[in-house]
C-alpha positions, -999 to 999 in steps of 0.1 A, spaced: 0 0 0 27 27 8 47 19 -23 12 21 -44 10 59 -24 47 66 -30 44 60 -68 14 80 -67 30 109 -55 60 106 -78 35 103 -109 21 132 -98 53 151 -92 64 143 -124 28 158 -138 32 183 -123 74 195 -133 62 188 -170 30 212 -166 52 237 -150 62 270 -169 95 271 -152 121 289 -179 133 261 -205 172 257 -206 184 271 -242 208 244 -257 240 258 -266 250 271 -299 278 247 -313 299 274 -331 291 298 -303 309 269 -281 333 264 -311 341 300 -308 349 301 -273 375 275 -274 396 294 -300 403 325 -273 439 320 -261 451 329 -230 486 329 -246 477 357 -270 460 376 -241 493 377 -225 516 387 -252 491 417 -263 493 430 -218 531 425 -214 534 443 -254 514 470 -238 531 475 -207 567 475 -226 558 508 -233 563 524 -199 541 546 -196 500 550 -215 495 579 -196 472 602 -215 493 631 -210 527 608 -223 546 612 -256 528 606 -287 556 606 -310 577 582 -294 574 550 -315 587 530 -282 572 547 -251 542 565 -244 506 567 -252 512 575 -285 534 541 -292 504 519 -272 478 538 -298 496 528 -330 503 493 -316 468 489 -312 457 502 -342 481 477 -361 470 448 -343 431 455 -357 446 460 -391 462 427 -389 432 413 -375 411 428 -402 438 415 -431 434 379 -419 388 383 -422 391 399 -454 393 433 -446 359 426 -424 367 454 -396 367 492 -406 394 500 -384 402 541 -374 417 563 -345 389 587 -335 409 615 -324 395 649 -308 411 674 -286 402 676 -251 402 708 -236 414 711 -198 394 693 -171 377 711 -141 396 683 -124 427 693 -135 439 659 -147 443 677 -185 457 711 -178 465 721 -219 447 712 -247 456 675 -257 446 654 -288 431 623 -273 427 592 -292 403 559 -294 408 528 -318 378 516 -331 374 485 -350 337 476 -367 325 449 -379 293 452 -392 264 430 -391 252 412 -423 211 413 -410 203 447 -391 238 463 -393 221 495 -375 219 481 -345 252 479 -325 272 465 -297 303 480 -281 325 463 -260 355 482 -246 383 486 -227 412 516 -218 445 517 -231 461 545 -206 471 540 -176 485 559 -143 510 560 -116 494 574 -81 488 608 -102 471 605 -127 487 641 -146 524 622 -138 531 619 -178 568 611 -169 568 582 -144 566 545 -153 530 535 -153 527 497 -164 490 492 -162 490 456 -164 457 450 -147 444 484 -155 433 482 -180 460 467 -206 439 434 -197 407 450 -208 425 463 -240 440 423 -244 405 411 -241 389 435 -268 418 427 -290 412 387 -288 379 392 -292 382 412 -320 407 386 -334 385 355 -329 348 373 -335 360 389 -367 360 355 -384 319 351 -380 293 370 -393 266 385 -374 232 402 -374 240 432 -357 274 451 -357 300 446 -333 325 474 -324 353 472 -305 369 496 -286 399 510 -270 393 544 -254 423 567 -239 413 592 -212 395 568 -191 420 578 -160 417 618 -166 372 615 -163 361 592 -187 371 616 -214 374 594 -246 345 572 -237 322 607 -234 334 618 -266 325 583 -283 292 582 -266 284 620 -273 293 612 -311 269 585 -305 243 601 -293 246 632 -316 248 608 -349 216 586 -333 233 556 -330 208 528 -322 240 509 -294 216 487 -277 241 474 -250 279 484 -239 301 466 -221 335 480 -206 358 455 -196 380 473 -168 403 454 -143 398 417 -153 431 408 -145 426 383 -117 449 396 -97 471 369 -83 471 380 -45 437 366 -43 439 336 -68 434 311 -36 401 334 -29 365 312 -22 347 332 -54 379 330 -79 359 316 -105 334 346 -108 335 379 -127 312 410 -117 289 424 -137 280 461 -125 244 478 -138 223 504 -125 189 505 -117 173 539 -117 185 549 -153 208 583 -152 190 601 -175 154 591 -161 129 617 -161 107 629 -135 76 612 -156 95 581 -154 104 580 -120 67 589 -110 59 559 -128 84 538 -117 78 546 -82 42 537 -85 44 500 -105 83 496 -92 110 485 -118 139 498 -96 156 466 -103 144 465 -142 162 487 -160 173 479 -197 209 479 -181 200 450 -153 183 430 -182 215 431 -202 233 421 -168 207 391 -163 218 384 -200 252 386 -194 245 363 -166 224 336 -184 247 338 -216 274 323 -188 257 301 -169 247 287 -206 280 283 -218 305 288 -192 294 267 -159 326 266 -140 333 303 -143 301 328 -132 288 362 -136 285 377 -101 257 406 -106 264 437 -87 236 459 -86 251 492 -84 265 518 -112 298 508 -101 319 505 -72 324 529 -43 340 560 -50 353 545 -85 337 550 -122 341 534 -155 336 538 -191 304 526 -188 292 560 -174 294 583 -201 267 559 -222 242 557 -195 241 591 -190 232 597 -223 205 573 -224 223 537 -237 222 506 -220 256 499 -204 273 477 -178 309 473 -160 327 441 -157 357 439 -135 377 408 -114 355 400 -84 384 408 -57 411 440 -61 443 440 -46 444 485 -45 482 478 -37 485 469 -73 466 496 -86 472 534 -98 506 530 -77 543 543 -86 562 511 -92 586 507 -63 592 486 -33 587 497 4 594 486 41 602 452 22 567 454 2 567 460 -34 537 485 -54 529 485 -87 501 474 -113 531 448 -133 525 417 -148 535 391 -123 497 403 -106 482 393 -134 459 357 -141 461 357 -178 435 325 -176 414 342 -157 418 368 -179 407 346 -209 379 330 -193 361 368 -187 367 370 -221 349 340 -229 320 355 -213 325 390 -233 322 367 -267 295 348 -258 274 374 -246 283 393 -275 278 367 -298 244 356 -285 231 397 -283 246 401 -323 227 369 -333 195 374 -317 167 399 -325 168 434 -313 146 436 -278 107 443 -287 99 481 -286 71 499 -263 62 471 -239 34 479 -219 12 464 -193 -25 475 -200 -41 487 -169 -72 500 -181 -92 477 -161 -82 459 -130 -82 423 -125 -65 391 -117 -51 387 -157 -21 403 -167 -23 413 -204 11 428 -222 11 444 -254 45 455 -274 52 462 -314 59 443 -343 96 434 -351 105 446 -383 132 419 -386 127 389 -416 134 357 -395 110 366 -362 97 337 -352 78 351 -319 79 360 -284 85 349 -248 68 364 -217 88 362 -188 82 363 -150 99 366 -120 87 368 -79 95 402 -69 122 396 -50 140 378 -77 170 390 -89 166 367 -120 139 355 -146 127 321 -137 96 313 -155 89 318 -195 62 311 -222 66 311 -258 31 330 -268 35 327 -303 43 358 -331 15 374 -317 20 416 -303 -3 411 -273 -9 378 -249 -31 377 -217 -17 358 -187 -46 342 -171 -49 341 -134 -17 361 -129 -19 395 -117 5 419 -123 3 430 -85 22 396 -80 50 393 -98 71 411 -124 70 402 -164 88 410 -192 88 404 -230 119 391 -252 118 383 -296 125 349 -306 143 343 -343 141 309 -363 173 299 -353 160 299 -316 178 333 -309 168 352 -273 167 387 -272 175 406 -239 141 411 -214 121 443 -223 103 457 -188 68 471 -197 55 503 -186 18 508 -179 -6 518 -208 -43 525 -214 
């Protein structure tokens, strides 16, 4: 009799997992997979050790020196993209955005100084207007950042952001993709953000349609803390409350909440899924702040202006090892050199760059004007958004979460429909979302709704 009851209860357990809406695991792309294999820690390493022979990337430093200075990192850089482009066919459209900065109320530029990003595109074969950026800074500092003289190595910061936008360029470059990819290396980051705010103002200015940033900024893994319980994690930094938010919009978010559901957290949770997808043994550790305490990244300058833009950095600093004169005192040695740096560790955040990158530049853009009807109230939830314009939609998901998620959990595939009603689910309960589907099977990022009539 109990085993007739015990077999009962597992035939109904089983009933009910299969009835359950709980989010379906997405199989892995194969050349996604294929793709991540072919980063090489070994070329990471050469490209931050190449960067640090040149003494110095202070902003401020030489820029006719061919061996020392900013100016000798900037032409390295740019002839590694035009080697990378040579080998894809001449696939990347690689240029030094140069501008002159003006002096700083901060006084870290004090004469006018020609600043300099290098930008490789490659542009998407599908809906090439839609873009990705994923960054990283080529100068670096001593403990002043307006020293142009001293030696300032920069291993960590950020010549391993720099290394990871170069591989990635290097092993990306040889796919094709929906949307365009650029990569980036910005100077200025050290003296205010400066050549990330001019590529972002350009941006903005030209109407650039960049539906998601990343800056990849201290990723070194510094080796002080290689023995450290989370060593296998990288953290992904987002706000909430959107920088340029208006007073409209925070009304309304106060009211219906969404704190937590900005398009800058969904590309986190992306960033998030993408790795737990296709990287396992090395996480995304969501922070859900702008960015550290007292600190700021190149991130900042595009949410400002109104694009979607995260931070990811290792998940432990050594501050020993950063902005520091090189030297050794009372028996301890300073300096941001390459001995501190994990170059695996380095490649695996790398890994999770591409493949969030990959899986953003494949997918369908994120569906446009979401919104949660409310002109009645009730126990239903119905959700209404426009038609993608894109040739191989294939339909939507709705997603759901418990409010004090952090992450989706639950999803349904309602067809290619542009409004779906979720019975017995009110929207006082929980939090939803929309994301496009393609034919291939290809996820967009989560689109929050806002409340219509």
């Amino acid at each position: 009799m109990k085993l007739k009851i015990f077999v009962a209860f597992v035939m109904c357990f089983i009933a009910f997992a299969e009835s359950s809406p709980a989010q379906k695991k997405e199989k892995p792309n194969p050349e996604i997979a294929k793709m991540m294999k072919e980063i090489s820690s070994k070329n990471i390493e050469v490209s931050i050790r190449k960067l640090v022979s040149f003494g110095t990337r202070n902003t401020l430093s030489e820029q006719d020196n061919p061996a020392r200075g900013i100016g000798a990192a900037r032409d390295w850089i740019f002839s590694e993209f035009q080697k990378i482009s040579a080998d894809c066919g001449n696939c990347l459209q690689v240029e030094k955005q140069t501008f002159l900065q003006q002096p700083t109320a901060n006084k870290r530029v004090l004469e006018p100084t020609n600043l300099t990003n290098v930008v490789a595109t490659l542009k998407g074969t599908g809906d090439p207007t839609r873009v990705y950026v994923v960054s990283g800074h080529y100068d670096s500092m001593c403990t002043s950042p307006s020293d142009a003289k001293c030696d300032a190595p920069g291993a960590n910061d950020d010549a391993s952001g720099t290394a990871a936008v170069i591989e990635l360029a290097r092993v990306m470059s040889k796919r094709k993709f929906d949307a365009t990819i650029i990569f980036m290396t910005v100077a200025g980051e050290e003296q205010g953000l400066l050549g990330a705010a001019y590529f972002a103002e350009q941006a903005l200015q030209n109407k650039m349609d960049i539906e998601g940033m990343f800056t990849n900024d201290i990723i070194g893994g510094v080796t002080t803390f290689k023995n450290a319980a989370n060593r296998q994690t990288v953290r992904v930094f987002s706000e909430g409350v959107p920088s340029n938010e208006t007073e409209q919009q925070a009304n309304t978010r106060r009211g219906t909440g969404g704190e937590n559901d900005s398009a800058s957290r969904q590309l986190a949770r992306f960033i998030k899924e993408s790795a737990d997808l296709y990287s396992p043994k090395f996480s995304v550790m969501m922070v859900y702040r702008r960015d550290r305490y007292l600190r700021g990244g190149d991130h900042i300058p595009f949410v400002e202006r109104g694009f979607t833009a995260i931070r990811i950095t290792e998940t432990n600093e050594d501050y020993d090892h950063q902005h520091q004169n090189v030297r050794t005192e009372n028996g301890k040695f300073y300096g941001d050199t390459p001995e501190y740096v994990d170059f695996d560790y380095v490649a695996n955040v790398t890994k999770v760059n591409a493949v969030s990158l990959a899986r953003l530049a494949l997918a369908p853009a994120r569906p446009k004007n979401v919104g949660m009807v409310t002109t009645r109230l009730g126990n239903d939830t119905e959700l209404k958004w426009d038609a993608s314009t894109e040739n191989d939609i294939a339909g939507y998901e709705i997603v759901w979460r418990d409010t004090i998620s952090p992450v989706w959990t639950n999803s349904q595939n309602v067809g290619n429909v542009t409004n779906f009603v979720m019975k017995g689910m009110s929207k006082d309960n929980y939090f939803f979302g929309v994301r496009a589907v393609d034919k291939n099977g290809n996820k967009s990022p989560v689109s929050f709704p806002r409340p219509v009539r």
